[in-house]
VMD Tcl script that draws the C-alpha trace (Angstrom):
set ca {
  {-13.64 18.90 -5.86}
  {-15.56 22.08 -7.14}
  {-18.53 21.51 -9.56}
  {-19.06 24.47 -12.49}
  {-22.93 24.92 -12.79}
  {-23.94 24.68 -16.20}
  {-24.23 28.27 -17.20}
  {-27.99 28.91 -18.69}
  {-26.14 32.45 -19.93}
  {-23.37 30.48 -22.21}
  {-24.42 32.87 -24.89}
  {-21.33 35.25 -23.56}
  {-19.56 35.62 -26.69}
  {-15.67 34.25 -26.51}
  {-14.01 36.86 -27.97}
  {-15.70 39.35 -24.77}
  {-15.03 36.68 -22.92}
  {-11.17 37.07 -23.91}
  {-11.31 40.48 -23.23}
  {-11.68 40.87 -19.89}
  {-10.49 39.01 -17.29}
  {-12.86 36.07 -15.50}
  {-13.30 36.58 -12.22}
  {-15.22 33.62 -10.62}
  {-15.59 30.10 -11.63}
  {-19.18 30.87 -13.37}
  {-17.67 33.18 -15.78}
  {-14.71 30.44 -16.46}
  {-17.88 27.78 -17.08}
  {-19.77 30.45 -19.28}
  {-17.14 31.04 -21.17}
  {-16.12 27.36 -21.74}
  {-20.01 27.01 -22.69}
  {-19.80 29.76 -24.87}
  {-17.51 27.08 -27.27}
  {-19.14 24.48 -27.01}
  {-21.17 22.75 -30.05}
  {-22.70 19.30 -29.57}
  {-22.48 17.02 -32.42}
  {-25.32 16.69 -34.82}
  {-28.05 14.41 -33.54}
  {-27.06 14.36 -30.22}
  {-30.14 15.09 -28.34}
  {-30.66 14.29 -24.47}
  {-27.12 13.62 -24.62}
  {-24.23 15.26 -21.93}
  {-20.57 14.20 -21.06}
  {-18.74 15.47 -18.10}
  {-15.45 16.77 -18.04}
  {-12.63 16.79 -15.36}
  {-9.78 18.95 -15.30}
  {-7.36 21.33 -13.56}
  {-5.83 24.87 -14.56}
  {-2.42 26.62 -14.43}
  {-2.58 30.16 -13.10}
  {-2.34 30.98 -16.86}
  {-5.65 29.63 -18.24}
  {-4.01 26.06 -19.26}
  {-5.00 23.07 -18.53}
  {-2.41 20.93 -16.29}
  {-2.81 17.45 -18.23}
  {-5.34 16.46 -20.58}
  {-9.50 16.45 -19.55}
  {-10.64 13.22 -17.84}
  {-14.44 11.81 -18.40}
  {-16.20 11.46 -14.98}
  {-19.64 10.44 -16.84}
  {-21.05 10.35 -20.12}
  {-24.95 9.72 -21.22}
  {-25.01 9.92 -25.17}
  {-27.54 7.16 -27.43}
  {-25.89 5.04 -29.92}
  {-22.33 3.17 -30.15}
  {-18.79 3.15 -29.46}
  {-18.34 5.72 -32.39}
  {-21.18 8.19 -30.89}
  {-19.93 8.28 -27.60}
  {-16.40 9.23 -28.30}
  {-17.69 11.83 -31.01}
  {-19.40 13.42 -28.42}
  {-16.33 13.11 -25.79}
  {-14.36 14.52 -28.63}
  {-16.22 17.45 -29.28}
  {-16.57 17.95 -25.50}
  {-13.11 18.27 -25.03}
  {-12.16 20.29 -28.98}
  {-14.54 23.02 -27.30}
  {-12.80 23.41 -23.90}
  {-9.06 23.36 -25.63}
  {-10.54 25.60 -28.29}
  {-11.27 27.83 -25.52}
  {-7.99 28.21 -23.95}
  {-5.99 29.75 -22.43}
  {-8.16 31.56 -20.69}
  {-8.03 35.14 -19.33}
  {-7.92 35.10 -15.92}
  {-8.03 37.61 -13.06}
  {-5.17 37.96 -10.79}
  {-6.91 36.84 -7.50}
  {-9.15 33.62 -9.82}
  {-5.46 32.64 -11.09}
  {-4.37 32.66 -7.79}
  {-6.84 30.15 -6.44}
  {-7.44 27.93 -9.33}
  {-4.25 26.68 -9.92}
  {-4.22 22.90 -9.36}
  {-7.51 22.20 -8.23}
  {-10.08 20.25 -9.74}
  {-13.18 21.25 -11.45}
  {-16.04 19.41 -13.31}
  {-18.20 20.82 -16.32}
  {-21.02 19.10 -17.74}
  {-21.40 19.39 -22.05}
  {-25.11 18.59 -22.27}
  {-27.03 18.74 -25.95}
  {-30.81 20.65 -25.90}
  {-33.54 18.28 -24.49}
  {-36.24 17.14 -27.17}
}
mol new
graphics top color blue
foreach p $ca { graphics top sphere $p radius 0.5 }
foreach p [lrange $ca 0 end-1] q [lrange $ca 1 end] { graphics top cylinder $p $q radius 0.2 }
display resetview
């Protein structure tokens, strides 16, 4: 399993993201960053996500949660997964590089959606 590093530069812009094609797996998590937005009063709160791409930027199957740390009930938590996951479909496909396509197909990776600290 490969872990993405949350990105402290997920201020990359998707549409420059789209652009040009990634080229290494912290580009693919920047740009997946650069879509996310956490739900409103989420504070201190993060959900990981689990998933595998096609050599086109898809995803192969839907996003699986490997761990999730949000306050509040039932309804919070699955807002939050929800939103998680809207941001990383919203993002694809993405644009990747011939040799990245090449070697991303199938495996699996792990992001982490966190909301700012207070």
């Amino acid at each position: 399993m490969v872990k993405l590093s949350s990105v402290a530069s997920a201020l990359l812009a998707s549409a420059a993201a789209e652009a040009a094609p990634l080229n290494g797996m912290n580009e693919v998590g920047a740009a997946l960053l650069a879509c996310w937005t956490p739900p409103a009063n989420s504070d201190n709160s993060s959900v990981t996500l689990s998933f595998s791409f096609k050599r086109d930027g898809t995803l192969i199957g839907p996003p699986k949660t490997t761990a999730i740390h949000v306050s509040g009930d039932d309804k919070a938590r699955k807002a939050y997964i929800d939103a998680a996951t809207k941001a990383l479909n919203d993002c694809l496909p993405l644009s990747l590089s011939p040799s990245l396509a090449q070697g991303i197909a199938g495996n699996v990776f792990t992001l982490q959606f966190n909301s700012p600290k207070k």
